[in-house]
VMD Tcl script that draws the C-alpha trace (Angstrom):
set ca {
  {-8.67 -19.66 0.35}
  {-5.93 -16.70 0.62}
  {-5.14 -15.55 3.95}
  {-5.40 -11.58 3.64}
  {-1.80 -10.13 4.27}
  {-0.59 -11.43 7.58}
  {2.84 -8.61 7.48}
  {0.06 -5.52 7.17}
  {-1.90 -7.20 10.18}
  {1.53 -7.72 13.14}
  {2.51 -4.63 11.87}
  {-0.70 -2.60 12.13}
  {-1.19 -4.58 15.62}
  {2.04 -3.89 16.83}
  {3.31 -0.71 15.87}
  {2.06 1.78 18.47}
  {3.24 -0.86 20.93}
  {6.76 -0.85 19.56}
  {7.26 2.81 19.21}
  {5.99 3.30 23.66}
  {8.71 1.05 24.56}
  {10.96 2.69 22.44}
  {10.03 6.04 23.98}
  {9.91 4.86 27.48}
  {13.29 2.95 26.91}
  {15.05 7.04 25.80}
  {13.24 7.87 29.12}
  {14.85 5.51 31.05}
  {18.34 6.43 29.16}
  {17.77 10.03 29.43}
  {17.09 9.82 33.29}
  {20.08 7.34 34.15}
  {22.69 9.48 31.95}
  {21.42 12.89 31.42}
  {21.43 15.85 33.06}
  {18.94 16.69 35.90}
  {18.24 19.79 34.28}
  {14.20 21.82 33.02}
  {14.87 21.07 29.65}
  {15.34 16.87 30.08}
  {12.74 16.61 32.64}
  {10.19 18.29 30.23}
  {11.34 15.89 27.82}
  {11.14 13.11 29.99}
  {7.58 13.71 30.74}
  {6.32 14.02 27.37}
  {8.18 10.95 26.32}
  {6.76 9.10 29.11}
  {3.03 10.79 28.00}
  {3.13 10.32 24.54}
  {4.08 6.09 25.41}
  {1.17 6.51 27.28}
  {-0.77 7.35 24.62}
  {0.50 4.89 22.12}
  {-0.35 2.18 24.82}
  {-3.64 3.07 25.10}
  {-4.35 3.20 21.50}
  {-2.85 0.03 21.28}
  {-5.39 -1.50 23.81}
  {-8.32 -0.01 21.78}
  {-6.76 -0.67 18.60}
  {-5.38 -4.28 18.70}
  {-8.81 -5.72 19.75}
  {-10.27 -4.73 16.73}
  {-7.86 -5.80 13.86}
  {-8.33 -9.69 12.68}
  {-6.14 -12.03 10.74}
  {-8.69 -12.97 8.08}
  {-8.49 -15.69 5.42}
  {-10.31 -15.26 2.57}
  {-12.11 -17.52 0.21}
  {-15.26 -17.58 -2.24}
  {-18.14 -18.12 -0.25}
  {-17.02 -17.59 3.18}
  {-14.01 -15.55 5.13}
  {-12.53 -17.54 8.30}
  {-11.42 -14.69 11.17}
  {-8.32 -16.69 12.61}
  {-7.98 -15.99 16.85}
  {-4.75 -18.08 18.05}
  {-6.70 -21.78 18.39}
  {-10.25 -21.11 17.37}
  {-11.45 -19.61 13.85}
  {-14.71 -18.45 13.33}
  {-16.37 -18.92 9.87}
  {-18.62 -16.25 8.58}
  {-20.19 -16.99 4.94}
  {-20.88 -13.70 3.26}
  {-24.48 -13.79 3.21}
  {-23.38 -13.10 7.34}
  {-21.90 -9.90 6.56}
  {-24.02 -7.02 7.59}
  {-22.11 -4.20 5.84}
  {-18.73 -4.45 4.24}
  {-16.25 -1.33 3.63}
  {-13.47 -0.75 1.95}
  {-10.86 2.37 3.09}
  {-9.10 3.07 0.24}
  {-5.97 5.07 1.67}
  {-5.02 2.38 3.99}
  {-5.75 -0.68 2.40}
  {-8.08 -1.72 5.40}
  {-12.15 -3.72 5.33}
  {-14.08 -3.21 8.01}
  {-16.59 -5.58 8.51}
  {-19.84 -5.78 10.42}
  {-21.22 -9.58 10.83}
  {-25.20 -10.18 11.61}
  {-25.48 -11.14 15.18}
  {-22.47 -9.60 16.28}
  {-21.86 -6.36 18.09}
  {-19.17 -4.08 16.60}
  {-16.89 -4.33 13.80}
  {-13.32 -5.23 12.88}
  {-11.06 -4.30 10.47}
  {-8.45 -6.81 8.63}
  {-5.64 -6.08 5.84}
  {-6.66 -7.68 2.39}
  {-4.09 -8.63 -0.45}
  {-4.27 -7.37 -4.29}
  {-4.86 -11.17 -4.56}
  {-8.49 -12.32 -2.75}
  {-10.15 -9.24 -5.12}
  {-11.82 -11.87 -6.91}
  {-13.33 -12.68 -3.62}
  {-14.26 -9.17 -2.94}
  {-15.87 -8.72 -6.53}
  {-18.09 -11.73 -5.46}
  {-19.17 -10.48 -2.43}
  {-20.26 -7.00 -3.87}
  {-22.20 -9.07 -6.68}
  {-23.89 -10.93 -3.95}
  {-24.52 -7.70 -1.67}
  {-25.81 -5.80 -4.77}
  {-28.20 -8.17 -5.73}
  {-29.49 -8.54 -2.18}
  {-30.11 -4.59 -2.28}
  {-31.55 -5.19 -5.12}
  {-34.20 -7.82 -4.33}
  {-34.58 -5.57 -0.74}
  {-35.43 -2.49 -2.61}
  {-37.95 -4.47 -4.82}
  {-39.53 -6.20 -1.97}
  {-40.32 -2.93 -0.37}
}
mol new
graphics top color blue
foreach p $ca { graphics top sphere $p radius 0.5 }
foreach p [lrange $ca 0 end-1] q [lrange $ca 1 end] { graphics top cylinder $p $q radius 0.2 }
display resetview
């Protein structure tokens, strides 16, 4: 089992987190040694707005992207002490977005999706999943 780019996970995770407290740490600067003028108030406030932002698309956001391990007949979604096994016959609909290098996966039984990094090394993984998801279309389509 390969465990599906762990850098391209903290990062995506992280990021918008990282660049609020950067913002709201030049707001902080800005108001202790700046001027108390229009121009660095306005600045201040969409500083302090836009960290805002980031924050809550990091609460929306962070919830959704896994750590995933990958292997032939199963994926493992690793959550600090627990890991929950899903074998792909599990997988409700599986998509690839091409531009970011990001899956998002919806499991039977479970509501929602989320989204993990992969690695140019589980694709042999992938190209057995979408033999096993083609031939279950397949035997769906006949069957109906």
């Amino acid at each position: 089992m390969v465990e599906a780019n762990p850098v391209k996970f903290y990062v995506a995770k992280y990021f918008s987190l990282v660049i609020a407290l950067l913002l709201w740490t030049v707001v902080g600067v800005l108001l202790l040694f700046g001027e108390i003028t229009l121009p660095y108030i306005i600045l201040d406030v969409v500083f302090f707005l836009f960290g805002l932002l980031l924050i809550y698309l990091f609460s929306v956001i962070s919830s959704k992207i896994k750590r995933v391990v990958v292997g032939e007949n199963k994926f493992v979604v690793l959550e600090g002490r627990s890991n929950l096994r899903f074998e792909w016959q599990e997988v409700r609909s599986f998509t690839i977005l091409p531009f970011l290098n990001l899956c998002k996966v919806k499991v039977k039984g479970k509501r929602g999706a989320f989204y993990f990094f992969f690695a140019s090394n589980v694709m042999s993984s992938f190209k057995s999943l979408a033999q096993t998801v083609s031939r279950k279309k397949a035997a769906e389509s006949t069957g109906n």
